[in-house]
C-alpha positions in Angstrom: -28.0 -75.8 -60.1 -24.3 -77.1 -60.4 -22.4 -76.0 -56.9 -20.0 -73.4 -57.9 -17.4 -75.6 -54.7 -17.3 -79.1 -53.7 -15.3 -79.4 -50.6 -13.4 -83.3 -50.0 -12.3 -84.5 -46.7 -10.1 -87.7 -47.2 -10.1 -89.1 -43.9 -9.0 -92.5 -42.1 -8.6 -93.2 -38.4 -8.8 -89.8 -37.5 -11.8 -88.8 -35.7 -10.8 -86.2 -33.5 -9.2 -84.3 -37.1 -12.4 -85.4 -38.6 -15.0 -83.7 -36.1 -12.0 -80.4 -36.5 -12.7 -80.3 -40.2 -16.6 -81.7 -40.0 -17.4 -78.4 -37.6 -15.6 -75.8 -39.3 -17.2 -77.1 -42.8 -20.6 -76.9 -40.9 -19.9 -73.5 -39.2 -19.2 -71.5 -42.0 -21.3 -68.6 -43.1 -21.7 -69.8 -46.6 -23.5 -72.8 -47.4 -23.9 -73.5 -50.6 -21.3 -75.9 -51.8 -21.1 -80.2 -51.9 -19.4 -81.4 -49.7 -17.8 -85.1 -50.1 -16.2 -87.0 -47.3 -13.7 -90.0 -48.6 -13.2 -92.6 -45.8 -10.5 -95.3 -45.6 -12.4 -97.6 -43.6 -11.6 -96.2 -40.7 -12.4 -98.2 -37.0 -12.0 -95.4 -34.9 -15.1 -93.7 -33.9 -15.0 -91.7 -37.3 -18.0 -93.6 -39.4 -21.0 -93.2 -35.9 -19.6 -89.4 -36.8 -20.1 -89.9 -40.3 -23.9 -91.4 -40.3 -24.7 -89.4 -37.4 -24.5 -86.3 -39.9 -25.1 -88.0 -43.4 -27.9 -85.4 -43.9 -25.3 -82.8 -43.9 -23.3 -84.4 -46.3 -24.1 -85.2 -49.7 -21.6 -88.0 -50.7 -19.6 -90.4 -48.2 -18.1 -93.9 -48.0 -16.4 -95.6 -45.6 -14.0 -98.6 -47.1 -10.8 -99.8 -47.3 -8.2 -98.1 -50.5 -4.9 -97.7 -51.8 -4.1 -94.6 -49.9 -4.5 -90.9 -49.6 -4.5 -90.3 -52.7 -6.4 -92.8 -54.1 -8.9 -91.8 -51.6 -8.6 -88.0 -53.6 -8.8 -89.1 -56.8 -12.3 -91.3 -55.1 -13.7 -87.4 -54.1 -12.7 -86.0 -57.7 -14.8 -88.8 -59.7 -17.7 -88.1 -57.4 -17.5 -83.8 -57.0 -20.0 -82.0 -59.3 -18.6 -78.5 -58.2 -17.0 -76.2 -60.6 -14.0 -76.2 -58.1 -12.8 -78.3 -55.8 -11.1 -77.9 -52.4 -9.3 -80.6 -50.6 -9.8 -80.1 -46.8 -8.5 -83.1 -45.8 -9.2 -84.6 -41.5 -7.4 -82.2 -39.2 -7.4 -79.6 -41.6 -9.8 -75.9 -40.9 -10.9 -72.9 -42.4 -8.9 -70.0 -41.1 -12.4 -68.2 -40.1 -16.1 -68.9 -40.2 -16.1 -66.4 -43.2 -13.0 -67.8 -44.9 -15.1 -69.5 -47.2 -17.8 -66.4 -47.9 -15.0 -64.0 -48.2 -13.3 -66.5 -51.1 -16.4 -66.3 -53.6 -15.4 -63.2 -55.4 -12.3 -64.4 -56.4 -13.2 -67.5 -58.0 -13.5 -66.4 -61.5 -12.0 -68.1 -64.4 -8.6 -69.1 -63.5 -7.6 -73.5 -63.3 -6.0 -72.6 -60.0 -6.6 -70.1 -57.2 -4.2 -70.0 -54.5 -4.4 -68.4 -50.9 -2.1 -68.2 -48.2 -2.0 -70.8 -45.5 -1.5 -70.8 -41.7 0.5 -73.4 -40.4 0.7 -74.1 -36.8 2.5 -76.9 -34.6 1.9 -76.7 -31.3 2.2 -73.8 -29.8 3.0 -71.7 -32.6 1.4 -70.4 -36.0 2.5 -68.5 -38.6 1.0 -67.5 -42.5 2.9 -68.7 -45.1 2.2 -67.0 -48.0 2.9 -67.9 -51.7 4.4 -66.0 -54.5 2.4 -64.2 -57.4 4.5 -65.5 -59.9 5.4 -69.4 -60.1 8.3 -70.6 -61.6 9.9 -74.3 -62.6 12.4 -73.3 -59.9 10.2 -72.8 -57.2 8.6 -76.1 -57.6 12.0 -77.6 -57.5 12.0 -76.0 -53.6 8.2 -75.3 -52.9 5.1 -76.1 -53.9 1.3 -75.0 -53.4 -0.9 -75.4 -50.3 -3.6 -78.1 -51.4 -5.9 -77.1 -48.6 -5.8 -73.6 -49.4 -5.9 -74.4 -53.0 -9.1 -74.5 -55.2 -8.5 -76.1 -58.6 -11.3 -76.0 -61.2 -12.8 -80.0 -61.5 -11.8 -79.6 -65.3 -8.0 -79.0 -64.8 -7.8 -82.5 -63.8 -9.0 -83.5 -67.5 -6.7 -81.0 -68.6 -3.4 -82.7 -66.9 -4.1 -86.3 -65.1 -5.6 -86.8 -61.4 -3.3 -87.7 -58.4 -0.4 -89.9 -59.1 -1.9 -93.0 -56.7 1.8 -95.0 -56.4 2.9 -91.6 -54.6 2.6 -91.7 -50.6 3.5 -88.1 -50.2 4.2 -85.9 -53.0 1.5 -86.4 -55.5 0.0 -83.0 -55.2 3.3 -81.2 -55.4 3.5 -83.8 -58.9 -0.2 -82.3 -59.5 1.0 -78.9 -59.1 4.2 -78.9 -60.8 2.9 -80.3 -63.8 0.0 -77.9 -64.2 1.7 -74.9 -63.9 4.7 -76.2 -65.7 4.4 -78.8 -68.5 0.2 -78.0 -69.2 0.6 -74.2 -68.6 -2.6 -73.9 -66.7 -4.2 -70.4 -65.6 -3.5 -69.4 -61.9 -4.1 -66.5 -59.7 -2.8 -65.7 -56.3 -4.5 -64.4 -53.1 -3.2 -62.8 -50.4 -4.9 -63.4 -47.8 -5.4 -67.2 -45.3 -7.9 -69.4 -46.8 -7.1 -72.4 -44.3 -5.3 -73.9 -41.4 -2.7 -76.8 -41.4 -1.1 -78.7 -38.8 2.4 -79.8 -38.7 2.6 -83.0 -38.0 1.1 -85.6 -41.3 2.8 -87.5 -43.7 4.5 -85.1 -45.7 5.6 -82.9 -42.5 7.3 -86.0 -40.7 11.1 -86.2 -40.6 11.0 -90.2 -41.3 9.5 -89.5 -44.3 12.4 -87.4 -46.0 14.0 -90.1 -47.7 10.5 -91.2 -49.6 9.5 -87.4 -50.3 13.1 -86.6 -52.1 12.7 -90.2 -54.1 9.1 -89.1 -55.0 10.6 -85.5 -56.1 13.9 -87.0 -57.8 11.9 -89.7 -59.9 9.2 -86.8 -61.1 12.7 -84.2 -61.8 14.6 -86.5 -63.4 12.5 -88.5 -65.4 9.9 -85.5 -66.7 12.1 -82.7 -66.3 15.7 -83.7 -66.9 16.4 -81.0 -69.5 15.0 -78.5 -67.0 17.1 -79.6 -64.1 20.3 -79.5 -66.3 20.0 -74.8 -65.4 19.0 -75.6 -61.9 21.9 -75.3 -60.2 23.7 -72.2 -61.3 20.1 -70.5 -61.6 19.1 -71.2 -57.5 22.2 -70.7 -56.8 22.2 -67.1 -58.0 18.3 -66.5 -56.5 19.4 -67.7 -53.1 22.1 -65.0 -53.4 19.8 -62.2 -54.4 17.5 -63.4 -51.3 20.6 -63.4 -48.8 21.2 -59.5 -50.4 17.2 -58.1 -50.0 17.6 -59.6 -46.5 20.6 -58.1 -45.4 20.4 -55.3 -42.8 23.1 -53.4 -44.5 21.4 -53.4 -48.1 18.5 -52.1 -46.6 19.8 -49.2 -44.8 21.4 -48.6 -48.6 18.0 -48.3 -49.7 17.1 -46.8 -47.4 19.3 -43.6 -47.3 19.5 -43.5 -51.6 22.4 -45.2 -52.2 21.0 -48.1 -53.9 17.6 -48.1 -55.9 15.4 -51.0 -54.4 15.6 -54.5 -56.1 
């Protein structure tokens, strides 16, 4: 039968991430899934890991590409699962029975979010997602890609991973699914995964790429959009700012004013 998951590790020159995600893939309760491991070529220590468990995995290669997301889109043309989960080296599930516990809400949606912990070094938190998704939260936000299965047929439905990106290709993914090909979605509120702080995308050198990666995708696919931005964040920051203030929630609180 078809496996209803295929899980894809994209990896390169990461061993000790790689044997992180490796065991927690392996040390889940449920089993029944593909799982594809995408590697760059990597010198490190991470293909002896690799071919010491190739019975364990059903697809791998180790050479040289264009980057982390060509090495993505590599996993998607070789995944057989309904959905597909990108669990990329360093990356974890948030519990041995993260996976088990996610079965029964994969149902018919293109996207099924979950929450994500994030942790950098001594500290964690859960950063959860909204039910609703709007062009304006994409323009600030986006979705958690390893706590994120997307159905292997969305990607005919929209295009795979923009490969000339280096950072932001699966915010471009996810803002053009929801947004320009109106894709089905459903959010869960509970942690499917755990991230580390620290990659690409997470690195302060790298703001000046990620904002010309998000400006060229705005600008260029979504000018007419961008034209309301401004007054229209502007006024959802401010309603933010009022839910969190202390005094509006005393308010509340006592009557005063009806919650909003």
């Amino acid at each position: 039968m078809t496996p209803k998951i295929t899980i894809i590790t994209i990896n390169f020159n990461n061993f000790q991430g790689l044997k992180t995600t490796f065991e927690s893939v392996k040390n889940q309760t449920f089993q029944d899934f593909e799982y594809i491991v995408i590697d760059g070529g990597s010198s490190d220590g991470s293909l002896k890991l690799l071919k010491e468990h190739t019975n364990y995995i059903d697809y791998w290669v180790s050479e040289p590409d264009k980057g982390v997301y060509h090495a993505m889109n590599k996993g998607i043309l070789k995944a057989t699962g309904e959905y597909l989960l990108f669990l990329n080296s360093g990356d974890h599930f948030y519990s041995n029975v993260a996976l088990q516990e996610s079965l029964d809400h994969l149902t018919e949606e293109d996207i099924i979010y979950f929450n994500l912990q994030v942790t950098e070094e001594d500290k964690s938190f859960i950063k959860s997602y909204p039910k609703i998704l709007s062009f304006s939260y994409f323009v600030e936000d986006t979705l958690p890609h390893p706590a994120t299965f997307i159905k292997r047929v969305a990607f005919l439905k929209t295009n795979i991973y923009k490969e000339d990106f280096k950072i932001l290709s699966d915010w471009k993914f996810f803002i053009d699914a929801i947004c320009k090909y109106n894709l089905t979605y459903k959010k869960i509120d509970k942690p499917l995964s755990t991230f580390y702080i620290g990659g690409m995308s997470s690195n302060p050198a790298n703001r000046a790429l990620k904002h010309s990666e998000r400006s060229q995708v705005l600008e260029q696919e979504y000018a007419a959009f961008m034209k309301d931005m401004s007054d229209t964040l502007l006024y959802k920051h401010i309603i933010e700012n009022f839910r969190k203030s202390r005094i509006i929630k005393i308010l509340v609180k006592f009557g005063f004013l009806n919650k909003f």
